[in-house]
N, C-alpha and C positions, 0 to 999 in steps of 0.2 A: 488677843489682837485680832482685830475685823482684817480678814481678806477680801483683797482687790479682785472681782470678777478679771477672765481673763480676757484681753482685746481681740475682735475677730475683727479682719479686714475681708472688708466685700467687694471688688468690683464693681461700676457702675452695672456690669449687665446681671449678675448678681440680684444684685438691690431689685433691677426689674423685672427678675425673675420673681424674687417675694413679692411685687407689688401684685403679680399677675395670680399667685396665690390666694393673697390676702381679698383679693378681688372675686373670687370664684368662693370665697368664706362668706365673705361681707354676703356676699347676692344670695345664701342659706339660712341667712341670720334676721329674725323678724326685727321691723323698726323697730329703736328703743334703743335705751343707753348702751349695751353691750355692743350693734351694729354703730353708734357714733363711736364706737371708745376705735372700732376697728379704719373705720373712714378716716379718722382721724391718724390712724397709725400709718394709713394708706397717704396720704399729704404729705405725711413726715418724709416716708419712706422714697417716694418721690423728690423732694427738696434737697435729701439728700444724697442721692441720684443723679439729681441736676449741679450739684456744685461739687460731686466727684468728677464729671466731667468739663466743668469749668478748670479745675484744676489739674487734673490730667494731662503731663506731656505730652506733647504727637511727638510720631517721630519724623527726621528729616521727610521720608519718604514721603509723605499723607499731605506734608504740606503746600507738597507742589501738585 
C-alpha cells in the first residue's frame, strides 16, 4: 500500500522565511536549469504565502 507523505502546515512568515532561503541558494547556483527549477520554487513559494494570508483570520483586535 503507497503512503501518504505527511502534512506540514507553515505559517505565512514561515513560507517567507524559505523564500529568503531559497533566495540566498538561488543567488550560488550558476544560470541553468537547476537555478530555474529553484526560481521557480521561489514564485511558488511566495503565491503561497500570499493566499495564506489572504485567508488568514485577523483577530478582532488588528481590525480596528
Amino acid at each position: 500500500m503507497r503512503q501518504i507523505p505527511k502534512a506540514t502546515y507553515e505559517t505565512p512568515d514561515q513560507l517567507a522565511e524559505r523564500v529568503r532561503l531559497r533566495e540566498s541558494e538561488a543567488e550560488r547556483i550558476p544560470p541553468g536549469q537547476a537555478r530555474q527549477s529553484v526560481l521557480i520554487e521561489i514564485a511558488q513559494l511566495r503565491a503561497y504565502a500570499d493566499v495564506k494570508r489572504w485567508l488568514t483570520p485577523t483577530s478582532p483586535d488588528a481590525r480596528s
